[in-house]
N, C-alpha and C positions, 0 to 999 in steps of 0.2 A: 046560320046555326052555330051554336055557342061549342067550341070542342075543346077538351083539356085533354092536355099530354101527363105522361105519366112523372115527367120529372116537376111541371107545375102541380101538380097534386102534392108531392111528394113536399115540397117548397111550403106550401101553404102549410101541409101537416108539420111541419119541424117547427116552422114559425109560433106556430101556437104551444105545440106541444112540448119543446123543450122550455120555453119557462115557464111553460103551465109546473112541471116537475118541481121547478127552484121556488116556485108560488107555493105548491102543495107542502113543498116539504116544510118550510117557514111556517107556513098555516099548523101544521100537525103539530110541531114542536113547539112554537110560541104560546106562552101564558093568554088566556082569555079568549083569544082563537083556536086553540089545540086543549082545551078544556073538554072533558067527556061525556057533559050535560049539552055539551052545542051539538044536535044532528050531522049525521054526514053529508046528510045530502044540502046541510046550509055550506058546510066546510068547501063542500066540492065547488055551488055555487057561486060563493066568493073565490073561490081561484080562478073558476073561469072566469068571472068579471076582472078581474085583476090582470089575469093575463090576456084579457081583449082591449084591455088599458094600454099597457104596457109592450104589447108586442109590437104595435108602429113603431115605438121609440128605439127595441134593441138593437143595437149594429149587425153588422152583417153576420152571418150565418156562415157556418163552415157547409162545407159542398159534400154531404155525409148523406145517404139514404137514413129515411128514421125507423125504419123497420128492416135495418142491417147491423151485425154486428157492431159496427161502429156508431152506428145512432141509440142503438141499446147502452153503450157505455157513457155518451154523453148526458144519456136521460139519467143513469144514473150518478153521474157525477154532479147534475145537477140538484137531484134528488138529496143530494147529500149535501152540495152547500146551504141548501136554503135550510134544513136541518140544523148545519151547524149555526147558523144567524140566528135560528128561534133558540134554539141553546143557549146562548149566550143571553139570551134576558130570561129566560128558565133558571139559570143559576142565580139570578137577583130574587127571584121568588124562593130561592131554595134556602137563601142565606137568612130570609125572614123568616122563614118556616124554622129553620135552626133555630134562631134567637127562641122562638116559643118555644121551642125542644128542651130547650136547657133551663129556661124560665121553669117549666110548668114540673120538671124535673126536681128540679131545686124546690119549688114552694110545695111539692110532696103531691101532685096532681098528677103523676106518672100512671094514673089507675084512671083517671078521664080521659078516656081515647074514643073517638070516632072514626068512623069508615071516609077517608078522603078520595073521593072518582078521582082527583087530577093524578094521584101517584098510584092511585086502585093497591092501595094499601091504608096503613090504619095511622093517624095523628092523634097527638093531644089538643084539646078544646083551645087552650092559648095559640096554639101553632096555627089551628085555621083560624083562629078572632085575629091573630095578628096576618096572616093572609091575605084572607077580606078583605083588612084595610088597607095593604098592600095592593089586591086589584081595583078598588077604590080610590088610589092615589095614581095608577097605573092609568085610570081611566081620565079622573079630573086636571093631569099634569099634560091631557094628549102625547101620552111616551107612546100609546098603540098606532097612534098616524106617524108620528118620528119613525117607527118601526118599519111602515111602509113605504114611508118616502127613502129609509135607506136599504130596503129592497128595492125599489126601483134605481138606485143610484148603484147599486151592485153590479147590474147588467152595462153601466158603462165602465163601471174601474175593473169589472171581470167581465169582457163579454163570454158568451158561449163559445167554448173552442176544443174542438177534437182533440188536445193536447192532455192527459194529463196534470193533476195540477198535482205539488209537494206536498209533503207532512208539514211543512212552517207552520200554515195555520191552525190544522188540527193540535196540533204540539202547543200553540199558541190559548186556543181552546182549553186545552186540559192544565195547563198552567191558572187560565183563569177561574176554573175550578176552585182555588185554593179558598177564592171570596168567599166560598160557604161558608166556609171554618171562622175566617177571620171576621167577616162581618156578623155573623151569626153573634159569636164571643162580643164584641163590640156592644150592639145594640143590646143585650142581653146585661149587659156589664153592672147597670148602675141596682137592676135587681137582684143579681147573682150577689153585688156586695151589699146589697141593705138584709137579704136574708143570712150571710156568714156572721153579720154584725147580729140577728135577732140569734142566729143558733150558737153564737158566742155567750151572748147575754143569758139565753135559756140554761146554756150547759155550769154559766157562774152562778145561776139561780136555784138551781140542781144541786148543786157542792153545797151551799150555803143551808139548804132547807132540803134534805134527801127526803124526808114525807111525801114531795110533791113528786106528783103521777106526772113526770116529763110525757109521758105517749098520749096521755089525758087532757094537757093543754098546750102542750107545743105543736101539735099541726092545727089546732084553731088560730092560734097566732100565728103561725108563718103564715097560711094560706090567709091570712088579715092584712097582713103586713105586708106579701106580696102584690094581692089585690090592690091596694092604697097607693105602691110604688108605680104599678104599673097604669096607675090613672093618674097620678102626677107625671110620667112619664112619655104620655102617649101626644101631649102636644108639642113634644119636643124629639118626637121620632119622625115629623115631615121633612126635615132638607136632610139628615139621614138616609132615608130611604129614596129624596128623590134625587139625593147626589149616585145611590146607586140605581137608579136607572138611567140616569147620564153614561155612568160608568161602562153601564150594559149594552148602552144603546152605540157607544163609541168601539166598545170592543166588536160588536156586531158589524159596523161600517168598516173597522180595519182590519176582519179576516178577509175581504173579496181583495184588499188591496195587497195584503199577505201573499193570496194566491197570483195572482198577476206580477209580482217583482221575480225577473226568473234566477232560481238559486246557483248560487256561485260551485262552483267544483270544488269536491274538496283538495285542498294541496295535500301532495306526498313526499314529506322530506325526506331530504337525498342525506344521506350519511357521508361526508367526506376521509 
C-alpha cells in the first residue's frame, strides 16, 4: 500500500508551487501572454505546463512548509520576481506605444483615441498601429521563447530561497524605466522633425498670404505629411525596435543575477 507522509506531500507541493508563482507572475506581466484578450484559464494553463517543465530542473528547495508563514513569503517573493522579468519587456512595448503618443500628438490626431484592453485605458490609433507591429516583430524575432528560456535560466542564477532578496534590482528596474521616455523621443524623432519643418513652412506661408484659413489647410497637411513620413519610416523601425527587445530581454536576464550578488554593507565613516 502506497503511503505519504506529511512532509513528502508538503515537498511535492513547494516543488511545484513556488515556481509555478515566478511562472504566473512573468505570464501576467509580460506583453502577448499578460494581454487581456488571452483567457485565464489559457494563462493559468500555460504556467502549469511550464512549471511541470521546469520543476525537475530547479535546485534544491529550502526546507520551508508552503502553507507556513514562511512559504507564504517565498510564494510571494517569487510572485514578484517573475513580475518584475515580464516588466522589463512591458517597458519595450511602452516605449513604442510613447513614440505613437507623441507621433499622433504632433500630426494633430490627439482626438483619435481608442479603448486599449492591454493598459484598460484609452490610446491613439498610431500608438496601437505602432503596437501591433511591435507584437508582430515580438513574435517573428522569437523575443517570446528568449523570454522563456531566460525564465527558466533565472531559477539557476536565482534559485528559490527563504532569504530575502535587496532593492538592487527593483532600483535597477525602475532606472530602466527611463527607456520609455528616451526611446519613445527617438523612434518618434524623424516625424516630430518633418512635421516642425511642415508647421514652420505653414506658419512662413501664413505671414506671407494672411487670407489663408491656416485651421482650413494646415491639419490636411500635417496629417498628409505625417502619414507619408511614417510609411517611409516604418521599414526602417525593425533593428530599432528589435535592438530594444535585446535590450529588454537582457535587462530581464540581469535582475535574477542582481538579486543573487549579496549586497555589500554600507560603510560608516569614522570621523578622526
Amino acid at each position: 500500500m502506497l503511503t505519504l507522509s506529511s512532509a513528502e506531500l508538503n515537498t511535492w507541493i513547494a516543488a511545484l508551487l513556488w515556481p509555478l508563482s515566478r511562472i504566473l507572475g512573468l505570464v501576467a506581466s509580460a506583453p502577448l501572454f499578460g494581454n487581456a484578450s488571452v483567457p485565464a484559464s489559457v494563462k493559468l494553463g500555460l504556467g502549469l505546463l511550464l512549471a511541470m517543465i521546469i520543476a525537475p530542473t530547479v535546485p534544491a528547495l529550502p526546507a520551508a512548509d508552503p502553507l507556513s508563514l514562511a512559504g507564504l513569503l517565498i510564494l510571494i517573493q517569487e510572485m514578484l520576481i517573475g513580475l518584475a522579468m515580464g516588466f522589463a519587456i512591458r517597458i519595450v512595448f511602452a516605449a513604442v506605444e510613447m513614440a505613437g503618443e507623441i507621433s499622433s500628438l504632433t500630426m494633430g490626431l490627439g482626438f483619435a483615441t481608442f479603448f486599449d484592453p492591454q493598459s484598460q485605458g484609452r490610446s491613439s490609433a498610431i500608438s496601437q498601429f505602432l503596437a501591433l507591429l511591435a507584437t508582430m516583430a515580438f513574435i517573428a524575432t522569437n523575443a517570446h521563447l528568449a523570454l522563456l528560456s531566460a525564465l527558466a535560466e533565472s531559477f539557476v542564477s536565482l534559485p528559490i530561497s527563504a532569504s530575502p532578496v535587496g532593492g538592487a534590482g527593483f532600483k535597477q528596474l525602475a532606472d530602466y524605466g527611463a527607456k520609455i521616455f528616451s526611446s519613445g523621443v527617438q523612434i518618434s524623432l524623424p516625424i516630430v522633425a518633418a512635421l516642425l519643418i511642415t508647421n514652420v513652412a505653414l506658419g512662413i506661408l501664413t505671414r506671407a498670404a494672411p487670407q489663408l484659413n491656416l485651421f482650413g489647410i494646415g491639419f490636411p497637411i500635417t496629417l498628409t505629411i505625417g502619414m507619408l513620413v511614417i510609411s517611409l519610416t516604418l521599414p526602417y523601425l525593425s533593428m530599432p525596435i528589435q535592438n530594444l527587445f535585446l535590450d529588454g530581454l537582457e535587462t530581464s536576464r540581469k535582475l535574477p543575477r542582481t538579486w543573487s550578488q549579496p549586497t555589500a554593507p554600507a560603510s560608516i565613516p569614522i570621523k578622526r
